[in-house]
N, CA, C and O of each residue as an XYZ file, in Angstrom:
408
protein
N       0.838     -1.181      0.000
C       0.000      0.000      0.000
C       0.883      1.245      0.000
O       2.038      1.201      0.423
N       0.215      2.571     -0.574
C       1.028      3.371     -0.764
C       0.424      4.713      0.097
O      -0.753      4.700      0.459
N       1.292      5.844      0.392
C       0.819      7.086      1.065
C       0.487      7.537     -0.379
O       0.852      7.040     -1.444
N      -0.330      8.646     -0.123
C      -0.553      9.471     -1.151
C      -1.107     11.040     -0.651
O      -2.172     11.063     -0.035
N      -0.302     12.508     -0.945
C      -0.765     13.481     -0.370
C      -1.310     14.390     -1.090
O      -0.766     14.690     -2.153
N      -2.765     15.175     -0.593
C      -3.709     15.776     -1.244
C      -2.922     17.676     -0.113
O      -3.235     18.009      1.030
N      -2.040     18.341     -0.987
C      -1.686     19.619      0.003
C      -2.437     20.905     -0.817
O      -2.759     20.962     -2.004
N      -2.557     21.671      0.000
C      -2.854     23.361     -0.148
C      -1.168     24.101     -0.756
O      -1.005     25.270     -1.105
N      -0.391     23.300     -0.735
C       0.783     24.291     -0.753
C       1.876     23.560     -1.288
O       1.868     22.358     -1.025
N       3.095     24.120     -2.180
C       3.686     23.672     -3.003
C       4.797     23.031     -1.964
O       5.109     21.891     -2.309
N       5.414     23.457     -0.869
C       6.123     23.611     -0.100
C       6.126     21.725      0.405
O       6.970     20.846      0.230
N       4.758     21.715      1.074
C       4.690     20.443      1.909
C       4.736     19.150      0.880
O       5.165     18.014      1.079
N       4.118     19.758     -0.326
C       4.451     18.636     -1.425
C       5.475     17.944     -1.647
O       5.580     16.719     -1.719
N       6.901     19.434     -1.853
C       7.683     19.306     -2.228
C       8.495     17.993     -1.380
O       9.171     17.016     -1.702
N       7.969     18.631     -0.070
C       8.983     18.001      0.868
C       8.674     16.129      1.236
O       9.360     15.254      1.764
N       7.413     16.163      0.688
C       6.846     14.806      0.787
C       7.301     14.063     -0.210
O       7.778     12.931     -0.133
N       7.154     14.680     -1.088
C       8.138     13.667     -2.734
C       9.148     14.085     -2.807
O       9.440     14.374     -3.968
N      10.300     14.387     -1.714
C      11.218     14.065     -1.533
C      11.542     12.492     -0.259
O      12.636     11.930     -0.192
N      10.629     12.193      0.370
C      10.228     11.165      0.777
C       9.971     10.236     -0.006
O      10.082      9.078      0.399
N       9.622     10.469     -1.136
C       8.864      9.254     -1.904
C       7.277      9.400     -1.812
O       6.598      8.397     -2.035
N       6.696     10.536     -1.511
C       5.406     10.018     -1.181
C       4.535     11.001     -2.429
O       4.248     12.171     -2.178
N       4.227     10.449     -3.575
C       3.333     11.396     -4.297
C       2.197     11.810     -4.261
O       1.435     11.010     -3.719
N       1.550     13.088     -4.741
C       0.171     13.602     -4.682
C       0.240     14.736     -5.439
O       1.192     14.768     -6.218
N      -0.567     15.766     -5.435
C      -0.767     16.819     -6.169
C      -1.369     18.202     -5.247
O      -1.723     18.105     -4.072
N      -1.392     19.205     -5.871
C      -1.319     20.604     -4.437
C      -2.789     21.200     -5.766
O      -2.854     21.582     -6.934
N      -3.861     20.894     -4.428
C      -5.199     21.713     -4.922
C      -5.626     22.949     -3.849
O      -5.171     22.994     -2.706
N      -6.061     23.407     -4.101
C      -6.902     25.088     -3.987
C      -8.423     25.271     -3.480
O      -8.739     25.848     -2.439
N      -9.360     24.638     -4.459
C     -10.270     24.685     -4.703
C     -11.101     23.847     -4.273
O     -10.734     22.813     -4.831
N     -12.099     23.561     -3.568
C     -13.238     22.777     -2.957
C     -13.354     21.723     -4.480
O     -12.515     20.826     -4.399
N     -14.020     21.659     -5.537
C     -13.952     21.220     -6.518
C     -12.704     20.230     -6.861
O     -12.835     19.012     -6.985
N     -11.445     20.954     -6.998
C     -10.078     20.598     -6.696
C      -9.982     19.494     -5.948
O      -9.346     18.511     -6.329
N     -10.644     19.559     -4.743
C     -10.220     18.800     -3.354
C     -11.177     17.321     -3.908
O     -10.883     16.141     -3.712
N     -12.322     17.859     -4.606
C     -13.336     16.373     -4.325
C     -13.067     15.442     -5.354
O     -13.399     14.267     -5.198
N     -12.296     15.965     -6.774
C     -11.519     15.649     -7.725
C     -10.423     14.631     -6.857
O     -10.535     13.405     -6.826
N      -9.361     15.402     -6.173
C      -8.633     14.926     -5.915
C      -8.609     13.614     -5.190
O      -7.766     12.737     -5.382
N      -9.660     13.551     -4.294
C      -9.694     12.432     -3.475
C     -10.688     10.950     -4.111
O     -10.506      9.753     -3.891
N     -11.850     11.714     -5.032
C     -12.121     10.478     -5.854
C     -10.705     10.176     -6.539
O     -10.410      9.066     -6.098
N      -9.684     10.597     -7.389
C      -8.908      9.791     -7.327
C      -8.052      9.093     -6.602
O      -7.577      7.999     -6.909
N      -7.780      9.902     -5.337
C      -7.095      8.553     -4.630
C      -7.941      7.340     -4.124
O      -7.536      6.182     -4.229
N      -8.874      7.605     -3.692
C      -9.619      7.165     -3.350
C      -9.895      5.339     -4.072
O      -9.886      4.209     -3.586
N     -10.158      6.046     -5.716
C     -10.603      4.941     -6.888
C      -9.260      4.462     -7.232
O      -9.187      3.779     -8.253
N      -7.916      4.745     -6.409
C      -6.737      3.861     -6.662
C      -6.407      2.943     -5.655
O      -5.767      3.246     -4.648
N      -6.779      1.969     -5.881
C      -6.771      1.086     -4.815
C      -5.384      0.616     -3.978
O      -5.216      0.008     -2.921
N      -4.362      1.270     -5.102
C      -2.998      0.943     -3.846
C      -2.914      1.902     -3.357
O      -1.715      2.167     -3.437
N      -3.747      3.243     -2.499
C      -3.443      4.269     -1.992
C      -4.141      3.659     -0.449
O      -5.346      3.554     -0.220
N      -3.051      3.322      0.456
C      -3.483      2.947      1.657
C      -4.170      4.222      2.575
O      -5.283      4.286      3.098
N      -3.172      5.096      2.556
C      -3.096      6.359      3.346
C      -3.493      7.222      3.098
O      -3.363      7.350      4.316
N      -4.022      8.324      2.649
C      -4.219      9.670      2.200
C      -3.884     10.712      3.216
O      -4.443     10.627      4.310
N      -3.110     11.606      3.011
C      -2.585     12.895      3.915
C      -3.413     13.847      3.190
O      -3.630     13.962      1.983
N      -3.934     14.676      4.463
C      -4.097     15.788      3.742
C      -3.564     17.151      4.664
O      -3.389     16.828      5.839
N      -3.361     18.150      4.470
C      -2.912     19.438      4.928
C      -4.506     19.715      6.291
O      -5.642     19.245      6.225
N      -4.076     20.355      7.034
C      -4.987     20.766      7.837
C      -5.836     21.487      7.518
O      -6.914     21.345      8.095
N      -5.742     22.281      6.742
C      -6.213     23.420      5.786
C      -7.783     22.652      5.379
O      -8.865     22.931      5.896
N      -7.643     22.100      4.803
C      -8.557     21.338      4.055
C      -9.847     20.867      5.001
O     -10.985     21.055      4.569
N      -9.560     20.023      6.781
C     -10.062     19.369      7.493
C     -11.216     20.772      7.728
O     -12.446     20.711      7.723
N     -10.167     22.240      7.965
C     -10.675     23.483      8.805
C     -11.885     23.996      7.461
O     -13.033     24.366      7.708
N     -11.518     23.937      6.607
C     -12.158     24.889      5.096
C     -13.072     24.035      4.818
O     -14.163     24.602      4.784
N     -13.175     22.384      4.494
C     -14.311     21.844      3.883
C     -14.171     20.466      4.680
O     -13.483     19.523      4.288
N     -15.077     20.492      6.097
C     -14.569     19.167      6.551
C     -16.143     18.622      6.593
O     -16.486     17.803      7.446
N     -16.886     19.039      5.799
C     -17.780     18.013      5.023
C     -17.495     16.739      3.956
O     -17.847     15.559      3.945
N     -16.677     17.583      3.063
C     -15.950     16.265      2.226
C     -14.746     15.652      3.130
O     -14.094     14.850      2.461
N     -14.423     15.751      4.024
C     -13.539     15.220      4.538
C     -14.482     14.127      4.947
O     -14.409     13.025      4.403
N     -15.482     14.417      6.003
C     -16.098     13.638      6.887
C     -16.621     12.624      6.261
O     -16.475     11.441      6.570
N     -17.562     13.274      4.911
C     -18.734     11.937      4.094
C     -17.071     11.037      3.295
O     -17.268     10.122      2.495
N     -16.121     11.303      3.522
C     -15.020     10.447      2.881
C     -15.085      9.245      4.013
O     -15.505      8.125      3.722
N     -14.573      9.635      5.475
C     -14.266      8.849      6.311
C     -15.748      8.392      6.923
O     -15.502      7.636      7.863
N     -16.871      8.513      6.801
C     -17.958      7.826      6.982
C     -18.053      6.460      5.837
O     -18.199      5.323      6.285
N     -17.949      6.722      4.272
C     -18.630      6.392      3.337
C     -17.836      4.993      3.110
O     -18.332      3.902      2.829
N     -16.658      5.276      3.281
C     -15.237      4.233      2.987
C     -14.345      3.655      3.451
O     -13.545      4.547      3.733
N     -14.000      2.899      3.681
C     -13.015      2.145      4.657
C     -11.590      2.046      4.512
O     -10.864      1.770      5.467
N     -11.096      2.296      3.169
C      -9.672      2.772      2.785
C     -10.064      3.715      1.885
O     -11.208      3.784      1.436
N      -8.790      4.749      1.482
C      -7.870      4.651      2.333
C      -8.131      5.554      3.727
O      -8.998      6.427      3.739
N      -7.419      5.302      4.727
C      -7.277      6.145      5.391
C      -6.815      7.609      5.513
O      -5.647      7.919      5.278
N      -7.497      8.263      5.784
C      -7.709      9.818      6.174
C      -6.670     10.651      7.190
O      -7.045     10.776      8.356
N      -5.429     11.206      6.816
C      -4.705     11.766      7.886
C      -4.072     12.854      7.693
O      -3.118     13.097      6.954
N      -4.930     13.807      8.732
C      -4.218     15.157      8.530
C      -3.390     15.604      8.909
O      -3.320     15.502     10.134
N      -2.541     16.165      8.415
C      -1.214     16.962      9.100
C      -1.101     18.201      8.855
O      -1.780     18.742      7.981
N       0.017     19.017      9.793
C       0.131     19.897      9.549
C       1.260     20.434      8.301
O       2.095     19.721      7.746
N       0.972     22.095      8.024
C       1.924     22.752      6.556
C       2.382     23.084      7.465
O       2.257     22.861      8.670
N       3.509     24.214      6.272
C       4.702     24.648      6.950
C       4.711     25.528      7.777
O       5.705     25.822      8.441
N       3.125     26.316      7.895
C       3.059     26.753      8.715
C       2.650     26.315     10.496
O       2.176     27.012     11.392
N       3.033     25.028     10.474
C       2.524     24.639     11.704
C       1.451     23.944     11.942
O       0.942     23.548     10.893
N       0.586     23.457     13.406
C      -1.078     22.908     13.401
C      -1.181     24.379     13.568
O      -0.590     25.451     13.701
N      -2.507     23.633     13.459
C      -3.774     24.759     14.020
C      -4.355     24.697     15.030
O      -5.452     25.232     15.192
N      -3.582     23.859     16.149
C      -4.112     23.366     17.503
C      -3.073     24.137     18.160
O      -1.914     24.421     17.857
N      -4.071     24.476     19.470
C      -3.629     24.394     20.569
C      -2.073     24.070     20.948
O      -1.719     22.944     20.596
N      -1.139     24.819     21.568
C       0.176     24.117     22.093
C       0.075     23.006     22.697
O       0.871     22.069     22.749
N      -1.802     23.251     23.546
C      -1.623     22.069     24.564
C      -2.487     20.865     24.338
O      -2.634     20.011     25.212
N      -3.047     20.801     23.185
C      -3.789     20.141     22.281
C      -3.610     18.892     22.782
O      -4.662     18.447     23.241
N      -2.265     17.821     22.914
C      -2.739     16.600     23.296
C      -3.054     16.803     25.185
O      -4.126     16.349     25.584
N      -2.258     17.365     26.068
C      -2.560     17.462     27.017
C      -3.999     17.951     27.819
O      -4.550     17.515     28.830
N      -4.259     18.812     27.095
C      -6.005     19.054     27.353
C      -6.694     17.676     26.952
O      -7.424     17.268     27.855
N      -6.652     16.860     25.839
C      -7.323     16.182     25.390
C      -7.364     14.682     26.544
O      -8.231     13.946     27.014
N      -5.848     14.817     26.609
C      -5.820     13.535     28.072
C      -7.023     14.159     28.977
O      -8.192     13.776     29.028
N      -6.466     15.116     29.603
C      -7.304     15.474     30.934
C      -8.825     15.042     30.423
O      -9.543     14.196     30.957
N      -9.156     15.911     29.150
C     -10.746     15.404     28.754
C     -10.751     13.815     28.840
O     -11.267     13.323     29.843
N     -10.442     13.327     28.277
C     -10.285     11.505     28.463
C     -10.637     10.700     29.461
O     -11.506      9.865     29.711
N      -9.453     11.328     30.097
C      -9.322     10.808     31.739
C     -10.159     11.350     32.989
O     -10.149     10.726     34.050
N     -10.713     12.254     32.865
C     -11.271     13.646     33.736
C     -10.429     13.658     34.872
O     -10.941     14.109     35.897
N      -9.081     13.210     34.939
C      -7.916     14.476     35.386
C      -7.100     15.557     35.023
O      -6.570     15.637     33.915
N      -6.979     16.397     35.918
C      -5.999     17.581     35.507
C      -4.481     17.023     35.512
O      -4.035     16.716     36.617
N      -3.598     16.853     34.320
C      -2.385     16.312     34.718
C      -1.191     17.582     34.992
O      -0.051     17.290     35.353
């Protein structure tokens, strides 16, 4: 199975197919739903990355993706500019979990 990345930006691309990991850098809502029926309809695409950007701007097509289908898998990361979470993002999330303050 293969990664495959759907980015907002030429940058994170770049740096991913220097990994080995190919995809293409879309813009556009249209763009995005294009993009993922094709990974999607390629059946050696285990993984799908996508930029955070995408989850925050249209996470309707994100969601009816990871409801509708069972591969590939759905994983967002962050661009070069960083997440979009919280510094304390996993640590709040424990405490929510656990309902302690750590």
């Amino acid at each position: 199975m293969k990664m495959f990345l759907i980015s907002d930006n030429i940058d994170t691309y770049t740096g991913m197919r220097l990994a080995g990991v190919e995809g293409v850098v879309v813009h556009k809502r249209e763009e995005l739903k294009k993009a993922l029926e094709d990974a999607i309809g390629n059946k050696e695409n285990g993984i799908v990355l996508l930029t955070e950007k995408f989850g925050r701007e249209f996470p309707d097509i994100i969601d009816d993706v990871r409801l509708n289908h069972r591969l590939p898998l759905l994983i967002e990361i962050p661009d070069r500019h960083g997440t979009g979470r919280a510094p304390d993002f996993i640590t709040s999330y424990v405490n929510e979990a656990i309902g302690l303050k750590l």
